[in-house]
mmJSON file of the N, C-alpha and C atoms, coordinates in Angstrom:
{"data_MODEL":{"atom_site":{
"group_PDB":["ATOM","ATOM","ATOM","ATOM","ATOM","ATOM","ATOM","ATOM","ATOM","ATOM","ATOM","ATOM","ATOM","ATOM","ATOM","ATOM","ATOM","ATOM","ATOM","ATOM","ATOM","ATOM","ATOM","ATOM","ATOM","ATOM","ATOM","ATOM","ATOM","ATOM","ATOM","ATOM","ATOM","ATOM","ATOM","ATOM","ATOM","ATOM","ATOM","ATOM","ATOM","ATOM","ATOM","ATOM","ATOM","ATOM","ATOM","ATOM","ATOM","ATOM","ATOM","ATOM","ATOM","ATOM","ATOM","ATOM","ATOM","ATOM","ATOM","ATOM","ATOM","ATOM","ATOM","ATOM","ATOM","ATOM","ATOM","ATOM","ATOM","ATOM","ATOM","ATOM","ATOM","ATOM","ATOM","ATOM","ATOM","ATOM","ATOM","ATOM","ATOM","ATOM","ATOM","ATOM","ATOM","ATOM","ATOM","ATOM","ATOM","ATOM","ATOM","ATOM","ATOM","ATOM","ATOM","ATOM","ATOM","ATOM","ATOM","ATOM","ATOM","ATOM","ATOM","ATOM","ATOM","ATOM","ATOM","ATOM","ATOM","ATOM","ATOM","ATOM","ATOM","ATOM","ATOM","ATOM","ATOM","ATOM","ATOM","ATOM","ATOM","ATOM","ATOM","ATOM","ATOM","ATOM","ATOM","ATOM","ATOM","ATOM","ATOM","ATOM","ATOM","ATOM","ATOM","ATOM","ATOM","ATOM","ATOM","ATOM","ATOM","ATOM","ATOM","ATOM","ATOM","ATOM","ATOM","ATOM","ATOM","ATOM","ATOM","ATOM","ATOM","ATOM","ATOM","ATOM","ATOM","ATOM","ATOM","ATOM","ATOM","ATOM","ATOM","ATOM","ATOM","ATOM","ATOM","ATOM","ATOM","ATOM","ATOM","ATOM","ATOM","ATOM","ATOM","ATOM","ATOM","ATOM","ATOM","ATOM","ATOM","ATOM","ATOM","ATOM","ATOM","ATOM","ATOM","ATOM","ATOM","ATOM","ATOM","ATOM","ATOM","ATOM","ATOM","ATOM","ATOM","ATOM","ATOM","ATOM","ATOM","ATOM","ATOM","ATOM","ATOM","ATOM","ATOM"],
"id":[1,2,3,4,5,6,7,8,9,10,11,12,13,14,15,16,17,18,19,20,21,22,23,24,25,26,27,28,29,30,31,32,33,34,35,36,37,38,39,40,41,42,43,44,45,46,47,48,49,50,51,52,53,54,55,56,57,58,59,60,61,62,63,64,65,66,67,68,69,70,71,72,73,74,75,76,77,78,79,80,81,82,83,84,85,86,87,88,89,90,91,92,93,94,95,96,97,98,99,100,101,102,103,104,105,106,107,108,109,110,111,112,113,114,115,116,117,118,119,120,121,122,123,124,125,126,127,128,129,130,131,132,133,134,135,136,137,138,139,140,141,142,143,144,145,146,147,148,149,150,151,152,153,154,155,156,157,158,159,160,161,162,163,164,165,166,167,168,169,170,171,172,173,174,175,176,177,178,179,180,181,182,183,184,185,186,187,188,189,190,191,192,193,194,195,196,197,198,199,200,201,202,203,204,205,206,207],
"type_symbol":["N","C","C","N","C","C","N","C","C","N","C","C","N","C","C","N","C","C","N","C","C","N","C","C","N","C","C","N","C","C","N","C","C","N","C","C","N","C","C","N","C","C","N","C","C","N","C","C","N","C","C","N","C","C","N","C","C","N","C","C","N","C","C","N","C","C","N","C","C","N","C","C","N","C","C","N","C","C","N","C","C","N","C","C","N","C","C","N","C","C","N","C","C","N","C","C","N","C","C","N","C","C","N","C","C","N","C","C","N","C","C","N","C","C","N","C","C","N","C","C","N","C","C","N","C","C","N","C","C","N","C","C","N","C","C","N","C","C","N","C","C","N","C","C","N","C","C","N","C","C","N","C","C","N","C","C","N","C","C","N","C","C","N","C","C","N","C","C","N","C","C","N","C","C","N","C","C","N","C","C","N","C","C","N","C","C","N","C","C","N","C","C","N","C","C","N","C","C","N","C","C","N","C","C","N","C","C"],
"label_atom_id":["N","CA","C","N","CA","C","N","CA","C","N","CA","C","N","CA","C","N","CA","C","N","CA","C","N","CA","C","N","CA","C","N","CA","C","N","CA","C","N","CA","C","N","CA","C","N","CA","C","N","CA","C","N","CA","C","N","CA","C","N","CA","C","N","CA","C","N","CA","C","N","CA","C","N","CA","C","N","CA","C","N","CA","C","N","CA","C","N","CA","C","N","CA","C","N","CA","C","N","CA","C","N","CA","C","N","CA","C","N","CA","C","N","CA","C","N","CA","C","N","CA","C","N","CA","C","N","CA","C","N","CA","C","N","CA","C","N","CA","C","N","CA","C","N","CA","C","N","CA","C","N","CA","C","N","CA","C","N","CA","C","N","CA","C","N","CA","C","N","CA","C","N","CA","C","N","CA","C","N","CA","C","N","CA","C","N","CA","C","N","CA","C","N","CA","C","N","CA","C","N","CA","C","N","CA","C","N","CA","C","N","CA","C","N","CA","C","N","CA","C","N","CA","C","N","CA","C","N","CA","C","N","CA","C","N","CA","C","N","CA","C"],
"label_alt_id":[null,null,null,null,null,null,null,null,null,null,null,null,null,null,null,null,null,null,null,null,null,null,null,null,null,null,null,null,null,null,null,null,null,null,null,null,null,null,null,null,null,null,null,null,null,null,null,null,null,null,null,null,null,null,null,null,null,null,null,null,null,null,null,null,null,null,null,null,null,null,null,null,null,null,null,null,null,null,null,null,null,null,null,null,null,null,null,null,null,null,null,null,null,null,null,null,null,null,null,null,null,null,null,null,null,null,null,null,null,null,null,null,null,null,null,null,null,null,null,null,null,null,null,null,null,null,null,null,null,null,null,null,null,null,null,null,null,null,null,null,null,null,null,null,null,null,null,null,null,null,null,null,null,null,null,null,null,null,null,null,null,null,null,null,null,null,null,null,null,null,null,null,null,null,null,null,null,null,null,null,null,null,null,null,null,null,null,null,null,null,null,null,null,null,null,null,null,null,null,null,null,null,null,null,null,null,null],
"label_comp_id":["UNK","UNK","UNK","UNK","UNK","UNK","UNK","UNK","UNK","UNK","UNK","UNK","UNK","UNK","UNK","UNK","UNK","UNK","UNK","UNK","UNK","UNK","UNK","UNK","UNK","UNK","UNK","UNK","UNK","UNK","UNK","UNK","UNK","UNK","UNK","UNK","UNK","UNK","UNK","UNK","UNK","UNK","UNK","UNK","UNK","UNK","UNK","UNK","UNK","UNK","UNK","UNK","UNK","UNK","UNK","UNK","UNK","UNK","UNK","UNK","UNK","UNK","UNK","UNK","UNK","UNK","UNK","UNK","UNK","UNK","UNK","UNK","UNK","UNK","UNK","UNK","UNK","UNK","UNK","UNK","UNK","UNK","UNK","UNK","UNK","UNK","UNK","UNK","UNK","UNK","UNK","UNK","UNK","UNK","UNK","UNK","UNK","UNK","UNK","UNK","UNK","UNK","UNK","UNK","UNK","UNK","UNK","UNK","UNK","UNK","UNK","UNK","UNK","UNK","UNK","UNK","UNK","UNK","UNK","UNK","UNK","UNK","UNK","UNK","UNK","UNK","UNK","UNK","UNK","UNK","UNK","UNK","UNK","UNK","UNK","UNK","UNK","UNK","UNK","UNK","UNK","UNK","UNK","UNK","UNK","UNK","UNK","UNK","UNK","UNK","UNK","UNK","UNK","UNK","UNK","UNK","UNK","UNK","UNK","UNK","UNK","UNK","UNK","UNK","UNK","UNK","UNK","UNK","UNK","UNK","UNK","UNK","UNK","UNK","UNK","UNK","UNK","UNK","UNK","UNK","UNK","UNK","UNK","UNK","UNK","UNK","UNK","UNK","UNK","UNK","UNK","UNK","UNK","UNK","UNK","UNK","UNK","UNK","UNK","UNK","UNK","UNK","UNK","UNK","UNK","UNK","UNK"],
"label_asym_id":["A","A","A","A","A","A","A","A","A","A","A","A","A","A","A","A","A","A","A","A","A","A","A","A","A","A","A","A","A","A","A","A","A","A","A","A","A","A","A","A","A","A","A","A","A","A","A","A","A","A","A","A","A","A","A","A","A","A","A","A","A","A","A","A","A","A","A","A","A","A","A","A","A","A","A","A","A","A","A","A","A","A","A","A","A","A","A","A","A","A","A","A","A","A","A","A","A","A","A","A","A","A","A","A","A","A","A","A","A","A","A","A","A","A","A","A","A","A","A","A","A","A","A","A","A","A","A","A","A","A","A","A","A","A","A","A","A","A","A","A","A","A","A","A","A","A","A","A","A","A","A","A","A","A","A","A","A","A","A","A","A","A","A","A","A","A","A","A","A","A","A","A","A","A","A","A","A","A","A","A","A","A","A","A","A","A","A","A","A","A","A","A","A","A","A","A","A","A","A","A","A","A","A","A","A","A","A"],
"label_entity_id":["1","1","1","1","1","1","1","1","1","1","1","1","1","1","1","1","1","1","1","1","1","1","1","1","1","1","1","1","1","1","1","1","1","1","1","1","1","1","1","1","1","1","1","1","1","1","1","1","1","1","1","1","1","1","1","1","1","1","1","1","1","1","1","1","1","1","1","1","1","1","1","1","1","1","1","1","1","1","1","1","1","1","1","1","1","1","1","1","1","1","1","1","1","1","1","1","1","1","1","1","1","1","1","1","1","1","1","1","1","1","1","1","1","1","1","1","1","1","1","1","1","1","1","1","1","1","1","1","1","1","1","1","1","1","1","1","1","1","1","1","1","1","1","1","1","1","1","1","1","1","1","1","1","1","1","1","1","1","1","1","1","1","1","1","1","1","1","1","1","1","1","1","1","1","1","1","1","1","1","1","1","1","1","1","1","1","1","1","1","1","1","1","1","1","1","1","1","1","1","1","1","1","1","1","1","1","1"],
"label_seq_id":[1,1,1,2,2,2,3,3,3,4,4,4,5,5,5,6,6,6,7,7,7,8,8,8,9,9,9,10,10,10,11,11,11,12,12,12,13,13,13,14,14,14,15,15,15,16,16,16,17,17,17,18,18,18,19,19,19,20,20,20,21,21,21,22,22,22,23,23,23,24,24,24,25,25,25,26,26,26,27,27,27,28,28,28,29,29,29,30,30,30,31,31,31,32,32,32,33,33,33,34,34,34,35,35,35,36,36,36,37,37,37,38,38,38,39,39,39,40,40,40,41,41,41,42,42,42,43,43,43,44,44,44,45,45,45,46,46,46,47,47,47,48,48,48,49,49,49,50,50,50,51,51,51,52,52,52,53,53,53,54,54,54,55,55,55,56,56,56,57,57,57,58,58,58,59,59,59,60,60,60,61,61,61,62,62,62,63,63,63,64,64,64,65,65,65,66,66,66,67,67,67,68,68,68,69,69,69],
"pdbx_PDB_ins_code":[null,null,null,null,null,null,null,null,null,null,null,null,null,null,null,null,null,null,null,null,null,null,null,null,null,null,null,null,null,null,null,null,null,null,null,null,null,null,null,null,null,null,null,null,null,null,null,null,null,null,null,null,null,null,null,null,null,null,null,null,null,null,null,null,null,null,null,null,null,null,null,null,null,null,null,null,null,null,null,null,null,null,null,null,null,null,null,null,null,null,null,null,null,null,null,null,null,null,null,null,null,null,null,null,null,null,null,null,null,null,null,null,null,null,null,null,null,null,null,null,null,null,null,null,null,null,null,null,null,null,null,null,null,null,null,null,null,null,null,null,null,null,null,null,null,null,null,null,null,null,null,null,null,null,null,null,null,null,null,null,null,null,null,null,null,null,null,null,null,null,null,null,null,null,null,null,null,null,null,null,null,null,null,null,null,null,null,null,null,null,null,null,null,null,null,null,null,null,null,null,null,null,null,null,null,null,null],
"Cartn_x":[71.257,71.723,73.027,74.272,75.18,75.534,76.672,77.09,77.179,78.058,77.651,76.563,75.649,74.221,73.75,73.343,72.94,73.436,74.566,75.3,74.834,74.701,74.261,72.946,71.893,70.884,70.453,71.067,71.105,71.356,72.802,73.584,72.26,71.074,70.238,69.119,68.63,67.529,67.963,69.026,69.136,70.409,69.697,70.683,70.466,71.827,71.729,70.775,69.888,68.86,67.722,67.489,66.294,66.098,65.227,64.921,63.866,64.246,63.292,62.754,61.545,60.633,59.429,59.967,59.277,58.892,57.868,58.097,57.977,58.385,58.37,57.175,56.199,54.92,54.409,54.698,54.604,55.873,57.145,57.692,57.336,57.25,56.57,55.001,54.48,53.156,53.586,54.789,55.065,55.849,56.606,57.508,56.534,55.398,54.544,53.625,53.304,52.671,53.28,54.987,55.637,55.881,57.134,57.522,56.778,55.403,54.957,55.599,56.571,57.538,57.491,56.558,57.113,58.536,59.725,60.769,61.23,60.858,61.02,60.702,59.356,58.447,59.88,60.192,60.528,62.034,62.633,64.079,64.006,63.215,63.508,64.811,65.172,65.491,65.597,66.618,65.696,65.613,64.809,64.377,65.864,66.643,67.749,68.364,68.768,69.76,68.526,67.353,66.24,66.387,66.586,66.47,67.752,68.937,70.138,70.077,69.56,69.24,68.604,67.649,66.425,67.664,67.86,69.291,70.057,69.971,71.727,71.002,69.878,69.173,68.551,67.749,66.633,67.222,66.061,66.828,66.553,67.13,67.16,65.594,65.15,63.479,62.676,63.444,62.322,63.262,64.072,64.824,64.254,64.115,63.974,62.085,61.706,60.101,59.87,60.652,61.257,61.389,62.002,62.403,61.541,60.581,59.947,58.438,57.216,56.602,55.481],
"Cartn_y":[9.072,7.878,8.237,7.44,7.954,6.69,7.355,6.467,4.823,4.819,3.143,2.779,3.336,2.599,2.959,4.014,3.769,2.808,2.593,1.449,0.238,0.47,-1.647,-1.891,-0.261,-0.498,-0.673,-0.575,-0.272,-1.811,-2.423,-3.59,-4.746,-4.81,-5.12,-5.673,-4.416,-4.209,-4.189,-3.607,-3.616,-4.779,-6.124,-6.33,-6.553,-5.84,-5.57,-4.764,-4.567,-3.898,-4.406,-5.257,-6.153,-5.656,-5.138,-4.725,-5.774,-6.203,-7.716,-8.344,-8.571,-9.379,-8.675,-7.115,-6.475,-6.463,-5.891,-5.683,-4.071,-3.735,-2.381,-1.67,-1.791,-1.45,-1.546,-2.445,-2.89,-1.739,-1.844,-0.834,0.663,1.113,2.494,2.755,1.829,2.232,1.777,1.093,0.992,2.143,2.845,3.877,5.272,5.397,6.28,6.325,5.099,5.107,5.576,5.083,4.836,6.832,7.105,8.664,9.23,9.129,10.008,10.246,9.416,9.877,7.709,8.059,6.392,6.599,6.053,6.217,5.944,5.149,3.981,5.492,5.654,6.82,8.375,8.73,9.956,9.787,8.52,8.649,8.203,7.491,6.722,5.108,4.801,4.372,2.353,1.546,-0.035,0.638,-0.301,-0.104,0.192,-0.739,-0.264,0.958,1.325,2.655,3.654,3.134,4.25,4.69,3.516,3.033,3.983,3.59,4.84,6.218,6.597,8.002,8.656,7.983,8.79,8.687,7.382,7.382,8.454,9.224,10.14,11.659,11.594,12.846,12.99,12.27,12.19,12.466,12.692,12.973,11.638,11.627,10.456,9.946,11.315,10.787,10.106,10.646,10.093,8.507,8.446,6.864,5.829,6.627,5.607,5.217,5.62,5.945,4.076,4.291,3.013,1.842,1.743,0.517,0.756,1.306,1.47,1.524,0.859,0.998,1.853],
"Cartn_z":[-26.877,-27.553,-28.27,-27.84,-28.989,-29.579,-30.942,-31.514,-31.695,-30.658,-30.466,-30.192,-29.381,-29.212,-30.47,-31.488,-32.624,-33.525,-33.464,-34.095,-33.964,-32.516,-32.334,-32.605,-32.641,-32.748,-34.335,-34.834,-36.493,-37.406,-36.734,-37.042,-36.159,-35.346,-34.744,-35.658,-36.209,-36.697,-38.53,-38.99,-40.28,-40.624,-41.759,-42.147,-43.31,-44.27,-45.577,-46.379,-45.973,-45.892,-45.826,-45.242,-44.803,-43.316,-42.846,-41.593,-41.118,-40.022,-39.18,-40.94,-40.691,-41.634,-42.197,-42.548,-42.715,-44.473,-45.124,-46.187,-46.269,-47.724,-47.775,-47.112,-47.942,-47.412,-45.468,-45.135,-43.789,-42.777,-43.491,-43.111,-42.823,-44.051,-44.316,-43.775,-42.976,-42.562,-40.883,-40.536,-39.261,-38.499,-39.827,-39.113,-39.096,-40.043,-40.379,-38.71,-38.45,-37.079,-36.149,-36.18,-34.807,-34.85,-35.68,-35.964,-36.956,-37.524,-38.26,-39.731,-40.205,-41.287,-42.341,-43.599,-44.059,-44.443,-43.789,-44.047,-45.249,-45.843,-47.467,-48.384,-48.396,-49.446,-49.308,-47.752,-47.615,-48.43,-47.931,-48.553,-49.759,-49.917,-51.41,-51.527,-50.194,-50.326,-49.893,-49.688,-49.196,-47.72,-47.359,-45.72,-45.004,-44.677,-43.847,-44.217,-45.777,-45.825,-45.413,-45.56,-44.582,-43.431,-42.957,-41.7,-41.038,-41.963,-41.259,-41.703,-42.865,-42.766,-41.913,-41.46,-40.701,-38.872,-38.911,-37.521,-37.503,-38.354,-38.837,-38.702,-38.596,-38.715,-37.429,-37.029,-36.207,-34.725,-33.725,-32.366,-31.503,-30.819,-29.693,-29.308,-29.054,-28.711,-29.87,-31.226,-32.441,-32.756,-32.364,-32.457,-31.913,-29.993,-29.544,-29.525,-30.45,-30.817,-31.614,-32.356,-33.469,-32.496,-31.521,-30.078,-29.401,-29.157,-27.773,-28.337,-28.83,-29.257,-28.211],
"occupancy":[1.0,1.0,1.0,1.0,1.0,1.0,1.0,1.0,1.0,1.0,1.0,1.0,1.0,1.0,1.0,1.0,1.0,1.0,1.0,1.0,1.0,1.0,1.0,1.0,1.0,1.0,1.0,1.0,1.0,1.0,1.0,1.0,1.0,1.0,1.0,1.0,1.0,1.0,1.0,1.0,1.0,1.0,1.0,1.0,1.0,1.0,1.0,1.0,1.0,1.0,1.0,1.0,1.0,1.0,1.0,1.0,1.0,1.0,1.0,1.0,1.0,1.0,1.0,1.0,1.0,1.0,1.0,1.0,1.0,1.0,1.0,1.0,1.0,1.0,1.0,1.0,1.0,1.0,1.0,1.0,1.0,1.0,1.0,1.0,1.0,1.0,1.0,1.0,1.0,1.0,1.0,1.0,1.0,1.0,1.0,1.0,1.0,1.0,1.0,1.0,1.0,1.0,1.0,1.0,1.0,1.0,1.0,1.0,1.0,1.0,1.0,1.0,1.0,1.0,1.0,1.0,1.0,1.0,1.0,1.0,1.0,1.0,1.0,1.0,1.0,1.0,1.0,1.0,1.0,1.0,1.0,1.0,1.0,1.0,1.0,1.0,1.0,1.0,1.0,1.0,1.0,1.0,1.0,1.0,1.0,1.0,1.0,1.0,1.0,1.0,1.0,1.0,1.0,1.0,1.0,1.0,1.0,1.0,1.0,1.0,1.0,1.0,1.0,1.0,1.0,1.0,1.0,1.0,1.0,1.0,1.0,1.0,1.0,1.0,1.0,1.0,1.0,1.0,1.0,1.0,1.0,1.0,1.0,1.0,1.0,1.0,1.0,1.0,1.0,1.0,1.0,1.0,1.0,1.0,1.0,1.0,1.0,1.0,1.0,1.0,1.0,1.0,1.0,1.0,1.0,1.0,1.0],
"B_iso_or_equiv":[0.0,0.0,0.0,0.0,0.0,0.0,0.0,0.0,0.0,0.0,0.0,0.0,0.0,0.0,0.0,0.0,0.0,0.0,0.0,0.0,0.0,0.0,0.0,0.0,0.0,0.0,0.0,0.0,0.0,0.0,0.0,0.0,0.0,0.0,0.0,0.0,0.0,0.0,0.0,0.0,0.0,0.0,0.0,0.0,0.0,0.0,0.0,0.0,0.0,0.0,0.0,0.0,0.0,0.0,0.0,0.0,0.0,0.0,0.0,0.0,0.0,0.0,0.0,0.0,0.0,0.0,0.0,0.0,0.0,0.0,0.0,0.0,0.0,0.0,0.0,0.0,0.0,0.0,0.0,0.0,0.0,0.0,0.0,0.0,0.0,0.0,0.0,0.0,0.0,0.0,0.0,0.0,0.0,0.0,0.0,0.0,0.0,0.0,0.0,0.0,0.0,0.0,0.0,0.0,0.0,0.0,0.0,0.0,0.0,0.0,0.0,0.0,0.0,0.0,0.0,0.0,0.0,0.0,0.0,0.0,0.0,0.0,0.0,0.0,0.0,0.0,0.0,0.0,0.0,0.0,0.0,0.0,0.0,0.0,0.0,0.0,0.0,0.0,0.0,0.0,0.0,0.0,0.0,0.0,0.0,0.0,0.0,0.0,0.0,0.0,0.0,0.0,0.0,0.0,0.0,0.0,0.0,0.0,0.0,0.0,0.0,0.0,0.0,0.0,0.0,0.0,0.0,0.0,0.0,0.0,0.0,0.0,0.0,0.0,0.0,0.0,0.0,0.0,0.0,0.0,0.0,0.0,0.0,0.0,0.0,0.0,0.0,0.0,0.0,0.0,0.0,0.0,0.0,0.0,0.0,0.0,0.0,0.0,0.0,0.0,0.0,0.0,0.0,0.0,0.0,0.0,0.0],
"pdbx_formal_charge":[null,null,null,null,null,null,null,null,null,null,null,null,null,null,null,null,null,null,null,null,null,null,null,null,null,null,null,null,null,null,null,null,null,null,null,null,null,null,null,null,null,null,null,null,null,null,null,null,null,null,null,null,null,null,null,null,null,null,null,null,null,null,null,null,null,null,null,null,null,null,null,null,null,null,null,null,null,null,null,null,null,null,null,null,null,null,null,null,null,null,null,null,null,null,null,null,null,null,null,null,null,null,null,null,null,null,null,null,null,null,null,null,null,null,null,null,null,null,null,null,null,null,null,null,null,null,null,null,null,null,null,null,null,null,null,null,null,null,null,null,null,null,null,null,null,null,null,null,null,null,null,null,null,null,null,null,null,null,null,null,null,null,null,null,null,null,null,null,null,null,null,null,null,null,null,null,null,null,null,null,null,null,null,null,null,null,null,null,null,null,null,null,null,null,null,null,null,null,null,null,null,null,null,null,null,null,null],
"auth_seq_id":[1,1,1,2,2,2,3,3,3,4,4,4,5,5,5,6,6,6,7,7,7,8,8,8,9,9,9,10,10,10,11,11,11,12,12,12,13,13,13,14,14,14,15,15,15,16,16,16,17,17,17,18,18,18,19,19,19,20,20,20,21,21,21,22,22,22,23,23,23,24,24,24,25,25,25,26,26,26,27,27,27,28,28,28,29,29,29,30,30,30,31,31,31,32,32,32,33,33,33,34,34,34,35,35,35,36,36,36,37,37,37,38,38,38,39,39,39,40,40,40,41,41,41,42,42,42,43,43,43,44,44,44,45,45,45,46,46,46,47,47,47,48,48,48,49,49,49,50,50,50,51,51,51,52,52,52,53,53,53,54,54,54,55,55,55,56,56,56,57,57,57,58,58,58,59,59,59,60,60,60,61,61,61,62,62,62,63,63,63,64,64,64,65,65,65,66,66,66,67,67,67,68,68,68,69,69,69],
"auth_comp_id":["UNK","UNK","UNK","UNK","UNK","UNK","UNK","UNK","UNK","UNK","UNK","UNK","UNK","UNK","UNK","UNK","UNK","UNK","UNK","UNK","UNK","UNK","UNK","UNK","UNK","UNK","UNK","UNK","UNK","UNK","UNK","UNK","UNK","UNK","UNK","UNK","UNK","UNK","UNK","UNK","UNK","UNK","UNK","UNK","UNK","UNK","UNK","UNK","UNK","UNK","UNK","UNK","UNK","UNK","UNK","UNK","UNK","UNK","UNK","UNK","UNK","UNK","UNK","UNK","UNK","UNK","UNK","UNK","UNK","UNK","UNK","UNK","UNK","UNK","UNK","UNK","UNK","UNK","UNK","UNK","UNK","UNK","UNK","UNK","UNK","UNK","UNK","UNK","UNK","UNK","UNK","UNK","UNK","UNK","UNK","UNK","UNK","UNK","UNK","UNK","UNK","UNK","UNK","UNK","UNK","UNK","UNK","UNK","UNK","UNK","UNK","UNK","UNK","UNK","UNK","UNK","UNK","UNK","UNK","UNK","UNK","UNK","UNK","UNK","UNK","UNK","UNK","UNK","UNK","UNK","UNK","UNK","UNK","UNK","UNK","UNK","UNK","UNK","UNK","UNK","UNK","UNK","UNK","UNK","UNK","UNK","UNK","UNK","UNK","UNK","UNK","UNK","UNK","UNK","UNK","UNK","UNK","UNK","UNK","UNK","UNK","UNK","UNK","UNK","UNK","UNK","UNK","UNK","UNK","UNK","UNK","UNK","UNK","UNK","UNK","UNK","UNK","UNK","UNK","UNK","UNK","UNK","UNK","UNK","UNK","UNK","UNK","UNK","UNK","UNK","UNK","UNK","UNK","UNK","UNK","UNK","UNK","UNK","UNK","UNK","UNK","UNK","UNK","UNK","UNK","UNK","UNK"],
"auth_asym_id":["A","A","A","A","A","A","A","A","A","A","A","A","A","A","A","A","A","A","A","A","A","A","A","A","A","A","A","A","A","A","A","A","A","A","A","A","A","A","A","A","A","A","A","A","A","A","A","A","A","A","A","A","A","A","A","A","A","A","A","A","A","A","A","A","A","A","A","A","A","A","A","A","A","A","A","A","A","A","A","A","A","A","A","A","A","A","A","A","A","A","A","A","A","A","A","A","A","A","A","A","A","A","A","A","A","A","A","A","A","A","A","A","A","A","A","A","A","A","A","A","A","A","A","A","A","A","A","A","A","A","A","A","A","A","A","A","A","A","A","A","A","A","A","A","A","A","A","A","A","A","A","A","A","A","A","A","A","A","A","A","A","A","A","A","A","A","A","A","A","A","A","A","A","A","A","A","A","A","A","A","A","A","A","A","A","A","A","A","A","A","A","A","A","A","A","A","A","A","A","A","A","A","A","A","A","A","A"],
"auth_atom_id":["N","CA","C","N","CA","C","N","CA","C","N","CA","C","N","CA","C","N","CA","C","N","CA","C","N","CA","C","N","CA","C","N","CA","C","N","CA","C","N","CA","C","N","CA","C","N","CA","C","N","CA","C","N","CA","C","N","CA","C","N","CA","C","N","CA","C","N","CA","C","N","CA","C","N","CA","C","N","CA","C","N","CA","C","N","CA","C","N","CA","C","N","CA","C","N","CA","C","N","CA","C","N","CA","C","N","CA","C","N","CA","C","N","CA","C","N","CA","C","N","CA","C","N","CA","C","N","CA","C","N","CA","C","N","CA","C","N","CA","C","N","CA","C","N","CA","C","N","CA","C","N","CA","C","N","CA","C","N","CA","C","N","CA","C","N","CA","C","N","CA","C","N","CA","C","N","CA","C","N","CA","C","N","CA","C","N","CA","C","N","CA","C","N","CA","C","N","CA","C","N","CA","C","N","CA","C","N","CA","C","N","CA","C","N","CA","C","N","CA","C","N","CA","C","N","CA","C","N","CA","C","N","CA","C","N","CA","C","N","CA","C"],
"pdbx_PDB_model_num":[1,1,1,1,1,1,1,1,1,1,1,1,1,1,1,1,1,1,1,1,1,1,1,1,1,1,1,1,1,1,1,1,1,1,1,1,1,1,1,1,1,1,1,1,1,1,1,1,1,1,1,1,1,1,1,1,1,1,1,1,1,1,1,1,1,1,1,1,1,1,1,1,1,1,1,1,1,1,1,1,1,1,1,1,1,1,1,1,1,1,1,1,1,1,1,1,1,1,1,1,1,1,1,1,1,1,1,1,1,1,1,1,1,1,1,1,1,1,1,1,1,1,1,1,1,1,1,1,1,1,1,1,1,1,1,1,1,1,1,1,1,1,1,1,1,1,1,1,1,1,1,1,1,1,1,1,1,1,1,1,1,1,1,1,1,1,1,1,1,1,1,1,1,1,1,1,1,1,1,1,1,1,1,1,1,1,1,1,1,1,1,1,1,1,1,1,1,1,1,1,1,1,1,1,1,1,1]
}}}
């Protein structure tokens, strides 16, 4: 996955930091299922700047874990 596809996948799924219609909780027990990691709890931060930390770190296979249920 590069750049631009993380990009569009990011600008997709995160806006402003509202990710879909998730709530925190719902988040952090969806990403906990999907990659093993509640993204919200690990970063501390709103769902989307989560949402791009874990993008900025993570490998292609644990991304596309997040899209590909």
């Amino acid at each position: 996955m590069n750049n631009i596809e993380k990009g569009a996948f990011l600008r997709l799924f995160n806006r402003n930091g509202y990710v879909l219609n998730f709530s925190t909780n719902d988040f952090n027990s969806f990403t906990l299922e999907s990659v093993g990691v509640p993204l919200c709890q690990k970063y501390g931060l709103s769902k989307g700047a989560s949402l791009t930390a874990y993008c900025s770190e993570a490998s292609e296979t644990e991304i596309i874990k997040l899209i590909v249920p």
